[in-house]
N, C-alpha and C positions, 0 to 999 in steps of 0.2 A: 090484390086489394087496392081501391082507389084512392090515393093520397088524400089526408084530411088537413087542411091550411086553416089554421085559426085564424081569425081576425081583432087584429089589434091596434086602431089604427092613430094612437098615439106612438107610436113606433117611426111614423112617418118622418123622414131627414132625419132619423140619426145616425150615429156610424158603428158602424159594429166591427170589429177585429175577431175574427176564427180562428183558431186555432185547425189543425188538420182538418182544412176544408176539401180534398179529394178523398180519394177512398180505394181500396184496392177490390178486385173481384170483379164481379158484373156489372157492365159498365150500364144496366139500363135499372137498375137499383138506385136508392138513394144512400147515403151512409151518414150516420147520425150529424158531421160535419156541416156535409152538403145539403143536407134536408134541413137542419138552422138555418143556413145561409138561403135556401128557397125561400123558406116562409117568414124571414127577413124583409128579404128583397121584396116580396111579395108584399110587403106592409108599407113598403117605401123604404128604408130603411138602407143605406149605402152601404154596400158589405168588403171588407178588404180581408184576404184569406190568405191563410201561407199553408204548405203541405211539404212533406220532406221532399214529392218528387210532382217539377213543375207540369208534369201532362198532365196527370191528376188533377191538378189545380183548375189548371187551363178547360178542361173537361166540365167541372162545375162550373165556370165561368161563361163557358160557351151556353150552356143547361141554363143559366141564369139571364142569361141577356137575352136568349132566345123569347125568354117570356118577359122582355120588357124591363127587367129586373137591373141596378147598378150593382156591377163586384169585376172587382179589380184584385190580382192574388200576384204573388211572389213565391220563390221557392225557399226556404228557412228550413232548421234544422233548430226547433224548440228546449233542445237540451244544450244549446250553444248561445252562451250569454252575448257573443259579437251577432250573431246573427237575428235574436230578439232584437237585441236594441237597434237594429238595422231595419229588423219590420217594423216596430214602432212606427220610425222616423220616414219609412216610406207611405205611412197610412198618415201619419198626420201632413204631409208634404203633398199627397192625393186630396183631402179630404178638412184637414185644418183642425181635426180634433180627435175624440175618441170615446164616444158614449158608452159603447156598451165594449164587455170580454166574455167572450167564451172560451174555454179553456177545455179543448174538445179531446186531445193526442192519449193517447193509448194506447199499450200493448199487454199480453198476456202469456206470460211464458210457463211452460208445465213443472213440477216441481217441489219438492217438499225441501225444509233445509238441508236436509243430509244430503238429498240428491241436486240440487242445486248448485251451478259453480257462483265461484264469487263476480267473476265477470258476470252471469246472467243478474244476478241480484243486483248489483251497481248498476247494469244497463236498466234494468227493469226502475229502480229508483228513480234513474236521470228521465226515464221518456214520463210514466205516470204522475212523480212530484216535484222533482227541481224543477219538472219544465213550467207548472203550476204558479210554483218560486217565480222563476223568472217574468213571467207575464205579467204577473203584478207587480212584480219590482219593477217595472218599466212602466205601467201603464196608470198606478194607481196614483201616483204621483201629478200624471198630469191630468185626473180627473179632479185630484183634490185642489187643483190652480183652478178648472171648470169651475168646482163648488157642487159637482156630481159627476154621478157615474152609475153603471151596476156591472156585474159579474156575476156569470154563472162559468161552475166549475162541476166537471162530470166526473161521477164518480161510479160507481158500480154496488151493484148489492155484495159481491163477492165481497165488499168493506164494511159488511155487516152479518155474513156468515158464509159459511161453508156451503156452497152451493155445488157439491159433488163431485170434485175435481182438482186433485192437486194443484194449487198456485199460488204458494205462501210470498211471492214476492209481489205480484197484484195485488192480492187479498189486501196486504200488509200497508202497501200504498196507496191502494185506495180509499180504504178508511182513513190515512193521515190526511187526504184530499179534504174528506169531510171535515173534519178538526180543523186543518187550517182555516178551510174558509169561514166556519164557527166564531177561532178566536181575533180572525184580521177583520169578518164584518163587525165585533163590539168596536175594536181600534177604530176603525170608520165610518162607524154610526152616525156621530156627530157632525162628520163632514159631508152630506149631502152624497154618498156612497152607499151602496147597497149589496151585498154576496150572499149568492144563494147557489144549493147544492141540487142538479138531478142525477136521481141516484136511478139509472137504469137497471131492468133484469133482462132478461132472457129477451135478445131482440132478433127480427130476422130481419138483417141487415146485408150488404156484402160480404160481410167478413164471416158469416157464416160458411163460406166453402174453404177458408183459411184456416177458422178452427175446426172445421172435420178431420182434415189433413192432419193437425195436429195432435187432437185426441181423441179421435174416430177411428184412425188409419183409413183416414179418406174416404170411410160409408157417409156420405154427405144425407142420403137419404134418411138412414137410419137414425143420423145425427138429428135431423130436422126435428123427426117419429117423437127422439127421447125430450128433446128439449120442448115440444108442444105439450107433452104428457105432465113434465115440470111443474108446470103451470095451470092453478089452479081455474083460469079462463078457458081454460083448454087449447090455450093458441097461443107462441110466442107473438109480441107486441113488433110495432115498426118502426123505421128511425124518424118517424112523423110524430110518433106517439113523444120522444125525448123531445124534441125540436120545439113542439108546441107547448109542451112545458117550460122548456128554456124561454118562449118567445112570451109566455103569461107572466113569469118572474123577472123578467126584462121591460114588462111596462109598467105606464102607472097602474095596471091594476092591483099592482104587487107592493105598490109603495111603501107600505107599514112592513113590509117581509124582509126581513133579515137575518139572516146568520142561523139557516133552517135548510132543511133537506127535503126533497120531494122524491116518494121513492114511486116508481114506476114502472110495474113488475106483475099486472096482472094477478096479485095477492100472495106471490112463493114468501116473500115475508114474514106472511101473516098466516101462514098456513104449518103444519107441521111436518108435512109431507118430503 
C-alpha cells in the first residue's frame, strides 16, 4: 500500500521532538515513530528523534533527508530521567525551541496478573507511562515560557478494552496514557498548550513480525490472517494512518482540540465483534 502524507502546511518551521523515532523489524516499513517523523518533515516541520538504539534512529534519519526532509536523533532511553533531560537539551541547543511532543515508545508484554512477574509489570509501567511522565516534565515547561505548544501521546485501543490477548500491564498503562493526557491538557489549557490522544488499533507496522513471535509462535502469517479479520474494514490500518492523525492534532487545524482522543482502529471499537 502506497504511503498517504497529509498536508498540513501550517506545520511548516516548527520543531517537533519523537519519541522512539526507529523502529524494529523490516527495515523498508515505516513504524508509527518514523512515519510521524516523515510526514513531519514532509510539512517542513524540523524533526529531532531519540530511539533506545542509535542505528534505528540513524535509519530514519537517513529515510528522511533523503526526501529532503530536516531530522537530527540521538540515542536516549525514555524511562531515564538523566537521559530525557539530555534530549530535551540537545533539541533545544540544535533547534532553539520545542513546538510540538510526540510521545511515541511502547511495549507490550503477554500476561495476566497472576502470570505476570513484577519485574515485567514495573518494566512495562516505566517504558508505556513514566516515560510519558518524563517528556512532559521536561518539555511542557518550556513550552509554557514559548506561550505554546502541543502534544500528542500514543496510546492504544488495548486502554479501552480487551482486544483478545492477554496484556494487563499494557492494557492498564495505556489507558492511564489517556487520562493523563485528559487531566494535564485542562492544567494547560490556559497556557497556549494543547494534548491530545491517538489511540491506535490493530496496525500493520514492523512490529508486526515481533508480536507473532510473541503470541503466534511465530505464524507471522497467520497472525496477519487473524488480526485483518479483527477488523471490522477488513484490513489492519498503517502507521501513516497514526501519523496523520497525530500530524492533523498537531496543527492549527486542531486548535480548539484538547484533552480528547482520536481512536483509530478501522471501527473494532465500535464493533461488538
Amino acid at each position: 500500500m502506497t504511503a498517504h502524507i497529509g498536508t498540513f502546511p501550517e506545520l511548516q518551521g516548527k520543531v517537533a521532538l519523537i519519541t522512539g523515532i526507529g523502529q524494529m523489524g523490516d527495515p523498508t516499513m515505516w513504524g508509527n515513530g518514523a512515519a510521524t517523523a516523515r510526514v513531519l518533515a514532509r510539512n517542513g516541520a524540523r524533526v529531532f528523534g531519540c530511539d533506545l538504539y542509535i542505528d534505528s534512529a540513524l535509519h530514519t534519519k537517513r529515510r528522511i533527508e533523503a526526501e529532503g526532509g530536516v531530522c537530527e536523533v540521538t540515542a536516549a532511553s525514555v524511562t531515564s530521567a538523566d537521559d530525557v533531560k539530555r534530549m530535551v537539551e540537545e533539541c533545544v541547543a540544535k533547534f532553539g525551541r520545542i513546538d510540538i511532543l510526540i510521545n511515541n515508545v511502547g511495549r507490550s508484554e503477554p500476561g495476566g496478573p497472576a502470570e505476570m512477574t513484577e519485574k515485567v509489570w514495573d518494566a512495562q509501567t516505566d517504558i508505556n507511562l513514566k516515560s510519558v511522565y518524563l517528556c512532559c516534565h521536561e518539555v511542557l515547561p518550556l513550552m509554557e515560557k514559548q506561550g505554546s505548544g502541543a502534544v500528542v501521546n500514543v496510546a492504544s485501543i488495548a486502554g479501552l478494552r480487551y482486544i483478545g490477548k492477554p496484556q494487563v500491564a499494557y492494557s492498564a498503562t495505556k489507558s492511564a496514557v489517556i487520562q493523563f493526557t485528559k487531566a494535564t491538557a485542562v492544567i494547560y489549557a490556559n497556557k497556549g498548550i494543547r494534548l491530545n490522544v491517538v489511540v491506535p488499533g490493530l496496525m500493520h507496522t514492523p512490529l508486526v513480525g515481533y508480536l507473532a513471535d510473541k503470541y503466534a509462535g511465530g505464524d507471522l502469517q497467520g497472525f496477519i490472517e487473524k488480526r485483518n479479520k479483527a477488523v471490522p474494514m477488513g484490513r489492519m490500518g498503517d502507521s501513516f494512518d497514526v501519523a496523520n492523525c497525530a500530524a492533523f492534532l498537531l496543527s492549527d487545524s486542531a486548535r480548539y482540540i484538547t484533552g480528547q482522543k482520536i481512536v483509530v482502529d478501522g471501527g473494532i471499537t465500535s464493533s461488538t465483534g
